[in-house]
KEMAR-227086 format. One record per residue: residue in one letter; z, x, y of N, C-alpha, C in turn. Coordinates in steps of 0.05 Angstrom, whole numbers, plus 5000, padded with zeros to 4 digits. Layout:
BEGIN
aZXYZXYZXY
...
//
This chain:
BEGIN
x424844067765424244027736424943737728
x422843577717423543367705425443327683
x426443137688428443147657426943127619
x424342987624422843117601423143387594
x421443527625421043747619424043957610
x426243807610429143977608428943937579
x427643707570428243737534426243827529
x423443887538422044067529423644437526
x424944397541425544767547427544727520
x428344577517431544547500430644617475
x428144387479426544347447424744757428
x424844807460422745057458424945307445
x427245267466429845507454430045487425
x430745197420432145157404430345237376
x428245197372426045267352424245637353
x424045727369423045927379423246107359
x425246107341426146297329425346237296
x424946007293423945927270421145957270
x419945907287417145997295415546257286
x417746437310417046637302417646767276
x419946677263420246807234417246647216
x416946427220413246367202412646487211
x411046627236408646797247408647027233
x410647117225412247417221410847397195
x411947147182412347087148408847107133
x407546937157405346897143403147137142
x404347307169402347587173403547737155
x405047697141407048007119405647817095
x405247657094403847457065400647567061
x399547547079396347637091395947887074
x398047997074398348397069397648347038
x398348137025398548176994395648136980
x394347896992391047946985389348156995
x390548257012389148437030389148697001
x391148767004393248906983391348886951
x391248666933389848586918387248676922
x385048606938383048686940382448936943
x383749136955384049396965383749476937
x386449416914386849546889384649436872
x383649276878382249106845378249216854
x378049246887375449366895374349076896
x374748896902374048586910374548466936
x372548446952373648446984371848116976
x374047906992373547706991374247486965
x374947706941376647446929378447406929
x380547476951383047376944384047196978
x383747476998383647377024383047157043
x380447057035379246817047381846567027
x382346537004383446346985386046246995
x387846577012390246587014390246417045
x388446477062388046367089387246127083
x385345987070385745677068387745527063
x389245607041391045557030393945587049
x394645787061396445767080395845527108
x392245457111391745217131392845037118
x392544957096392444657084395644677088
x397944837084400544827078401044667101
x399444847127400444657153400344357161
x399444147136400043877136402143817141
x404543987130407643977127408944097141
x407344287156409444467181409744287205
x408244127220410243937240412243677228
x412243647211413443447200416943697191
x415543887177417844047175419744227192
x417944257221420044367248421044167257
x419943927257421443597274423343577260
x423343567232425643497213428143757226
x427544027215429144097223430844227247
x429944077277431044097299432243817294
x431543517290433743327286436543397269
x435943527240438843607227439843797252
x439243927269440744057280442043937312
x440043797320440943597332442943407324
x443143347297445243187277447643317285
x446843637277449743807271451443817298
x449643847313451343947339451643657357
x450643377355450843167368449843207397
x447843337400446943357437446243067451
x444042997418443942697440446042527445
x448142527443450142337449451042507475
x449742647493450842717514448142737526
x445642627526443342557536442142337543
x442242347574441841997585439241947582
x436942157561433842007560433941747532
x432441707542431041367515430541587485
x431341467471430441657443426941657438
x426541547456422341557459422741927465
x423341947486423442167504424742377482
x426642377469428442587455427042607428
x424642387413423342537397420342617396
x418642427429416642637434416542907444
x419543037449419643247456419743407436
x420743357415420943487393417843447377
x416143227375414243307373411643447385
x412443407411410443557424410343927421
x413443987418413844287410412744277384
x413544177376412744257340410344227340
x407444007351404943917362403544197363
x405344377387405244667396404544917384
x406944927368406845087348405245117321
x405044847320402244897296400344887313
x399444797332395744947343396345187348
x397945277351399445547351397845727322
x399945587309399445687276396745697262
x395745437269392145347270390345627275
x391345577295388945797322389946087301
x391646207297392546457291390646527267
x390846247248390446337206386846297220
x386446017239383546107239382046417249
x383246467265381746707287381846917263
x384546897238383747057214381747057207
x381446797190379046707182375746857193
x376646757220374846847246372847107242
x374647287240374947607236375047637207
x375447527187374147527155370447527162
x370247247179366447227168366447437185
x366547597215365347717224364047947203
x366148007188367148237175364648307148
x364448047140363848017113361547837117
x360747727137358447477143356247477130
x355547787114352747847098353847677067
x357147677054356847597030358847297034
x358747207063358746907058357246767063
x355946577051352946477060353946227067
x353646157097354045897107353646037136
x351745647138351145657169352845627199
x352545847213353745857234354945667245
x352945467255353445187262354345037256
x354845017232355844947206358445027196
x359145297204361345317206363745307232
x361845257257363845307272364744947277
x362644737272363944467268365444427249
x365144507226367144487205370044537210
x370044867227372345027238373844777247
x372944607272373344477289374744207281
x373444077263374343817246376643827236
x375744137204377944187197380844227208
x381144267233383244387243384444127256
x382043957265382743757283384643467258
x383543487242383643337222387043367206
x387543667192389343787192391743647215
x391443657241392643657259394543397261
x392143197261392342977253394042797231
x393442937208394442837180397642977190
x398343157193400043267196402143097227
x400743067243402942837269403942567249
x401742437224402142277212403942257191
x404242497172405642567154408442547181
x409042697197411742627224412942417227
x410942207225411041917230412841827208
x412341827191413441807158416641987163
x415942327162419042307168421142267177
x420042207204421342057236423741857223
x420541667206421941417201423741427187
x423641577163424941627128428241777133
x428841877159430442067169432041797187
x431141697194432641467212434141207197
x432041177180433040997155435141117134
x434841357132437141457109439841467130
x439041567162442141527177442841367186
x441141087188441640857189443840757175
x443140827135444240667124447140797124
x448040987129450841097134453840847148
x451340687159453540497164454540307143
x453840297129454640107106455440227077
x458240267077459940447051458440347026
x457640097025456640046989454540166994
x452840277004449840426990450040657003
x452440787009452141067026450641277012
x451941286982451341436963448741286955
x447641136966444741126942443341046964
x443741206987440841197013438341247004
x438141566984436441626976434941436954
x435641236945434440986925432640856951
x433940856968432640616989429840756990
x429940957005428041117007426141156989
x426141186965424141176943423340896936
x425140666937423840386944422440376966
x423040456990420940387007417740557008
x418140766990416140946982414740846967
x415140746937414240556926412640316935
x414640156950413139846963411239916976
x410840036995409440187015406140307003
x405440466984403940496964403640326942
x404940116932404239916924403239706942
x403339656964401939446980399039556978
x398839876988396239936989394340016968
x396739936938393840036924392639726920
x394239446928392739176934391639176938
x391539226968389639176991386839346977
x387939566968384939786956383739616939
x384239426922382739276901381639076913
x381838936938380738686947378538756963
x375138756951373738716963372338636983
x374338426993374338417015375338567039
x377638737033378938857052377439177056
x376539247029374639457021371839497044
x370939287050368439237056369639217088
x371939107101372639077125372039327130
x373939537117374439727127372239987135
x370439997102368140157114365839997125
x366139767141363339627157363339857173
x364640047186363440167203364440457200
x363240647193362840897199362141127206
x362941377205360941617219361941827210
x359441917204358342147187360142467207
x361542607194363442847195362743077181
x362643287178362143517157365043507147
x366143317135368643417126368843377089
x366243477079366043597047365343827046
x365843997043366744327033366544336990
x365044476992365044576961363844856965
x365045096952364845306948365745506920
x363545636915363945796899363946036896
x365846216888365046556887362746696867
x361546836872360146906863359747296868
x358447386854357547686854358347836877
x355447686888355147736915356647576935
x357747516932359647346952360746986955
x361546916974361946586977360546426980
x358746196961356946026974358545776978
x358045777011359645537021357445357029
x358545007019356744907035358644677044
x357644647066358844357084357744147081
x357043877081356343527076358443347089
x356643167093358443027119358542807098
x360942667110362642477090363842237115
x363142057100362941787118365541707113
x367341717145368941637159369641377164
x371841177153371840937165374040867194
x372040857203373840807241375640697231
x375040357225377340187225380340347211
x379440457180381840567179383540837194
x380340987211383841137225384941017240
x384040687251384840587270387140437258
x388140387237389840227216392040507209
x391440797215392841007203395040977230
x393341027254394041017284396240827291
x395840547281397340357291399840387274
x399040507241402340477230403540697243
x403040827244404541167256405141117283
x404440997306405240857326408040637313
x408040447297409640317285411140477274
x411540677250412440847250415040927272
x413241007284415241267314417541017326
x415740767336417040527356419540437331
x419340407303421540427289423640557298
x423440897289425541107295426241077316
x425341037332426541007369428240727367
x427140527361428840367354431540377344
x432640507321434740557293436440757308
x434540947321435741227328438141017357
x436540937373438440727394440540627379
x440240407368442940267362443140297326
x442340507310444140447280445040717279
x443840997286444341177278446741297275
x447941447261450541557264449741907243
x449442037252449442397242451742477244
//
């Protein structure tokens, strides 16, 4: 066994249990629209709403198992008794957490899945149409979500960074909402300069990733439209979130103290 693979297993114990209490959580949640519809004689308005809506949450679920295997890694100090590079000790922790939401993904879709089978006469949308959608959506999701990571990787390294220095111990959390601020103020700049505007969508490609739907009588009319993608910027999302991570690996080496 490689010594990655030893913080993979570490990473897998150590979370497993949090895991499974969401899987648990979200199928006893399922029960309540199910539940609703049963009582009210409305199959489909509540069910399908509660399953999207539990997808979209998962923006925040790898960002929120990484976070909380580091506090626990904080609590108990393991890495100070681990000869890997802090590269190694937090792609392991994202790769589990990576895990567990296609995990989570795969589960709320195959719901979903088994909703149209079920009901496919009162949702009107095309097959084809829905199974790329399925596919984006999830892929997309997946995505925003490693990125949202990136952010707290960083935001978590910087607040234990500043621990070394007694005058701002107590006002880490200021730093952090300044750099939140600056950070979204650069970009709503850059968003007004025409020039930078025009860099960015010179080049595009067309995605089904516009969704508008409405309930109706007879059921869901869903429709899908493809919505123009600018490369350059996921290639600008890519490079900060790479910058991002090479940060924390950085701070976590020589500033950190948990």
């Amino acid at each position: 066994m490689s010594a990655f693979q030893g913080l993979l297993k570490k990473d897998f114990a150590m979370s497993k249990g949090w895991f499974l209490f969401w899987i648990i959580f979200i199928s006893i949640f399922l029960l309540l629209p199910l539940a609703l519809e049963s009582y009210f004689k409305t199959p489909l308005s509540f069910l399908p709403v509660a399953v999207f809506l539990l997808l979209l949450f998962h923006a925040f679920f790898l960002p929120g198992m990484v976070l909380s295997m580091l506090r626990l890694e904080g609590k108990t100090q393991l890495w100070l008794f681990n000869p890997q590079s802090s590269k190694a000790l937090l792609l392991s922790k994202l790769a589990v957490g990576l895990f567990y939401q296609v995990t989570a993904q795969v589960f709320l879709t195959a719901v979903g899945l088994v909703i149209y089978q079920f009901y496919k006469q009162q949702l009107h949308i095309e097959s084809s149409d829905l199974f790329a959608g399925t596919i984006i959506f999830n892929a997309g999701l997946l995505l925003f979500s490693l990125y949202v990571s990136c952010w707290a990787l960083f935001y978590w390294t910087v607040f234990h960074s500043l621990k070394k220095f007694p005058a701002i111990k107590n006002w880490r959390w200021l730093v952090l909402v300044l750099l939140f601020f600056l950070y979204n103020a650069i970009c709503i700049l850059l968003a007004r300069l025409e020039f930078f505007k025009e860099m960015i969508y010179k080049w595009t490609i067309p995605v089904l990733a516009g969704l508008n739907f409405r309930y109706e009588q007879d059921g869901w009319d869903i429709y899908l439209h493809a919505a123009d993608i600018p490369v350059l910027g996921l290639l600008l999302y890519a490079v900060l979130a790479a910058g991002l991570f090479l940060i924390s690996c950085w701070l976590l080496d020589r500033k950190v103290e948990v």
